[in-house]
C-alpha positions as CSV (number, residue, x, y, z in Angstrom):
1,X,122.3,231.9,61.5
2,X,122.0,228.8,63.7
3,X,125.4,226.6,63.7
4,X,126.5,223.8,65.6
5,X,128.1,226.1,68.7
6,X,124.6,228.2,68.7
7,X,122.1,225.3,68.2
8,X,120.3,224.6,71.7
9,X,120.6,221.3,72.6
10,X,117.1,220.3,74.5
11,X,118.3,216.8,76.9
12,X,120.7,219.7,78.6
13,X,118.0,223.0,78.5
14,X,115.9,224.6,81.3
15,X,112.9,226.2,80.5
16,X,112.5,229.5,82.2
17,X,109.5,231.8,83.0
18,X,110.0,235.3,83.3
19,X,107.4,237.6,85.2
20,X,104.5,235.7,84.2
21,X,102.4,237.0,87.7
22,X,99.0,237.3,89.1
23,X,99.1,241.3,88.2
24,X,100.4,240.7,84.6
25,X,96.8,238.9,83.5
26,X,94.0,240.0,81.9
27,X,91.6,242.3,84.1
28,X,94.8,243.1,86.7
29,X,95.8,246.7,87.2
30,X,99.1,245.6,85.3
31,X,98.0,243.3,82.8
32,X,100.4,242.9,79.7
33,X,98.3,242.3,76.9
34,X,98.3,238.3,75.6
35,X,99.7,237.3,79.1
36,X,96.8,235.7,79.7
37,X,96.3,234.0,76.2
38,X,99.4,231.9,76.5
39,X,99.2,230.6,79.9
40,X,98.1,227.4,78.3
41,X,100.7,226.5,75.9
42,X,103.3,227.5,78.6
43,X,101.4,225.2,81.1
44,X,102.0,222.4,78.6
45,X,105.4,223.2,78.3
46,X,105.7,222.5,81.9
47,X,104.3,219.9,82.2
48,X,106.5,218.0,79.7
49,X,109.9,219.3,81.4
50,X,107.9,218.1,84.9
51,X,107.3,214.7,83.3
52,X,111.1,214.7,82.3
53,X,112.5,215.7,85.9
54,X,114.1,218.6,83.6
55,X,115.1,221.7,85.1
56,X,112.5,225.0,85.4
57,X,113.2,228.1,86.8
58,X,110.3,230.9,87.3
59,X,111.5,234.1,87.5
60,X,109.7,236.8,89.3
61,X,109.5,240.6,90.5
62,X,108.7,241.1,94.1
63,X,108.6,244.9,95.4
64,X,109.0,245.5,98.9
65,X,106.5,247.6,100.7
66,X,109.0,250.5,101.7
67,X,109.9,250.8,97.7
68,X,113.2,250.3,98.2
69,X,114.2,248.0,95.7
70,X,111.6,249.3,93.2
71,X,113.6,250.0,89.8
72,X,114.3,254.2,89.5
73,X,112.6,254.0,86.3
74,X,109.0,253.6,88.7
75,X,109.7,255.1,91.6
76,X,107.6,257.7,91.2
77,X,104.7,255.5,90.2
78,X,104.9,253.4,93.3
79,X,105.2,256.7,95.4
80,X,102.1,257.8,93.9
81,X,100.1,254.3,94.6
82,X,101.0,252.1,91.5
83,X,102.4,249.1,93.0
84,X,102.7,245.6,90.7
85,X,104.3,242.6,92.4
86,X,103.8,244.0,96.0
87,X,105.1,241.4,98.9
88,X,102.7,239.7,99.7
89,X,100.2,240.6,97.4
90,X,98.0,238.2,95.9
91,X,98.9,240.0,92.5
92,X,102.8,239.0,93.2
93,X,102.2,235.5,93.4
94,X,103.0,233.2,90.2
95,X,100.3,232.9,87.6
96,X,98.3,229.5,89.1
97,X,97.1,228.2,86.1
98,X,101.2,227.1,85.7
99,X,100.6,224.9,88.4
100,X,98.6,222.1,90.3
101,X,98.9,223.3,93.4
102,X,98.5,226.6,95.4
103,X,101.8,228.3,95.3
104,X,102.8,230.9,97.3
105,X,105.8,233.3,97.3
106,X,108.1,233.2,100.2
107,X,109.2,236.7,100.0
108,X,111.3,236.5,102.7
109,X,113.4,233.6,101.5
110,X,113.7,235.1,97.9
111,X,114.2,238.3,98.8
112,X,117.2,237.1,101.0
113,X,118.4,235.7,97.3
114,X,117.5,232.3,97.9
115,X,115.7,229.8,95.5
116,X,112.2,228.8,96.6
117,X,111.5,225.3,95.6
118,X,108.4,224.5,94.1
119,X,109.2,220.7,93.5
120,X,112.8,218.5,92.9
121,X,113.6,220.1,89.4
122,X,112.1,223.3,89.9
123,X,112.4,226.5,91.7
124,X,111.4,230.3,91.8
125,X,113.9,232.9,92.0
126,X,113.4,236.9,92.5
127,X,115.2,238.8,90.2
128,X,115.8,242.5,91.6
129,X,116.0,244.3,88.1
130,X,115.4,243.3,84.5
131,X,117.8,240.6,83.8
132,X,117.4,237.3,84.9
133,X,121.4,237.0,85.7
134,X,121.7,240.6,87.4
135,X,122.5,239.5,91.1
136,X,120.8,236.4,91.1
137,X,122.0,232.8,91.6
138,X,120.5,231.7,88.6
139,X,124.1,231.1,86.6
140,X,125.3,228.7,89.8
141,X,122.2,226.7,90.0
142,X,122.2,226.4,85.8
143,X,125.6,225.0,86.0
144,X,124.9,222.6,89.1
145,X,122.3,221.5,87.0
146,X,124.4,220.6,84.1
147,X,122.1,223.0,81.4
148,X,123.9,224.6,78.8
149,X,121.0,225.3,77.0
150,X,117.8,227.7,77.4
151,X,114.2,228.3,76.6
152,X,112.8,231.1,77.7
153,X,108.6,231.7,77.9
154,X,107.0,234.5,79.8
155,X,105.6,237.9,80.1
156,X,106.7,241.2,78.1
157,X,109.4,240.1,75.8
158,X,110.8,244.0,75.3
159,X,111.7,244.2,78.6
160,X,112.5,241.6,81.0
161,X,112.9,238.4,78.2
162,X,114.5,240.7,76.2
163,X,117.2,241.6,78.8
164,X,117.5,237.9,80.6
165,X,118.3,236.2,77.0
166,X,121.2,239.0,76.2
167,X,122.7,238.5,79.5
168,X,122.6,234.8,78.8
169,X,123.8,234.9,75.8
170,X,126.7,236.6,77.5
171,X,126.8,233.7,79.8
172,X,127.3,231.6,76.5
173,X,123.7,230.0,76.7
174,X,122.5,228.5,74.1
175,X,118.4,230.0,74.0
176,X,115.6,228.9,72.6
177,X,112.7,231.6,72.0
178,X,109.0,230.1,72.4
179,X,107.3,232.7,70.1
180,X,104.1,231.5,71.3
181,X,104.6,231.4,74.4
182,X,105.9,234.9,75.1
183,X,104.0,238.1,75.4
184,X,104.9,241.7,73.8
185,X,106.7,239.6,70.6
186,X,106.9,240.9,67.5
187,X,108.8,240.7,64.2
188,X,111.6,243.4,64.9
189,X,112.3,241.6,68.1
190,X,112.6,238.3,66.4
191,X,114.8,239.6,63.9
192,X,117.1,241.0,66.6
193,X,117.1,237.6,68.6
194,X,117.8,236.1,65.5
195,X,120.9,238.0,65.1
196,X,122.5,236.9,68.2
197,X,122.0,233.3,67.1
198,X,118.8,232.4,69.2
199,X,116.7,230.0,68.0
200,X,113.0,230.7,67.1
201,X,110.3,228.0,67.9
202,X,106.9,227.6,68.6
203,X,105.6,225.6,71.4
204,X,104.5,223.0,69.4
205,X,108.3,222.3,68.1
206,X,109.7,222.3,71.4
207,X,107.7,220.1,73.1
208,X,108.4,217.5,70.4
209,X,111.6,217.9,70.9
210,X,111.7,217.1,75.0
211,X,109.1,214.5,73.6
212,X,111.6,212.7,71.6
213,X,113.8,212.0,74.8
214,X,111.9,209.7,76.3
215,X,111.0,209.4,80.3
């Protein structure tokens, strides 16, 4: 049940994008079913936190060639030719219809653990497992940033979403869930983010929210 030390306050979020890449779309040899279908609602989520100088933070997966940081779990896939996310693929760079502009990965500089900035307010980070917290900087730059608050959009909610939001609600985020703006979502896993006090919303509500704010 949402309470005043659980409810997300939106002038102090970030919105974050988890995984939401070139090979995750319809047609790719990785697509995640209904990746695709809510590129545009995310895209006008953006834009509203772009319009508001307000902080974003894409998360992505970037496997090197040698497979060395690829996850045990797919190992044997990669060995065997299956590789999403591959640096400097064209199926490891961001989704573009998120942005204006062409935007390329700097492997080099995330893999190192080092943001990529994609404009003042906004920046790409490499994430080496599922979490969006596990050995990342993302918790320093949140707090720099003066966020308390979270709403997270993206590909796959089971696995990657899933684990970023418990390891920031560890982190004592509050979280906001874009249900319509998230792939792989359904009821059970609503229910179970509802029981660790995130808050449900559809796009819709959230950007009314940042709306309400003002420039």
């Amino acid at each position: 049940m949402m309470n005043r030390f659980t409810k997300p306050c939106i002038r102090t979020s970030a919105l974050v994008t988890i995984d939401t890449q070139q090979d995750t779309l319809d047609g790719q040899p990785f697509e995640v079913p209904g990746t695709s279908a809510i590129l545009p609602r995310m895209r006008k989520l953006l834009d509203v936190y772009r319009l508001r100088s307000m902080p974003i933070v894409h998360i992505v997966r970037i496997y090197k060639m040698d497979g060395s940081n690829v996850d045990l779990c797919r190992k044997k896939a990669f060995s065997k030719g299956e590789k999403p996310f591959l640096e400097g693929g064209p199926g490891c760079a961001p989704a573009q219809a998120l942005f204006d502009q062409q935007v390329t990965l700097n492997s080099d500089l995330l893999l190192s653990g080092k943001p990529q900035r994609v404009d003042d307010h906004e920046i790409i980070l490499y994430k080496p497992r599922w979490g969006a917290f596990y050995d990342t900087g993302l918790d320093t730059y949140l707090k720099k940033c003066g966020v308390d608050s979270l709403a997270f959009t993206g590909c796959n909610f089971p696995n990657c979403p899933r684990a970023s939001i418990y390891e920031a609600s560890e982190r004592d985020y509050k979280i906001v869930l874009v249900k319509d703006a998230i792939s792989g979502l359904d009821e059970q896993g609503v229910q179970e983010m509802k029981c660790i006090g995130v808050e449900i919303a559809d796009s819709k509500t959230l950007i009314r929210a940042v709306d309400v704010l003002g420039v």
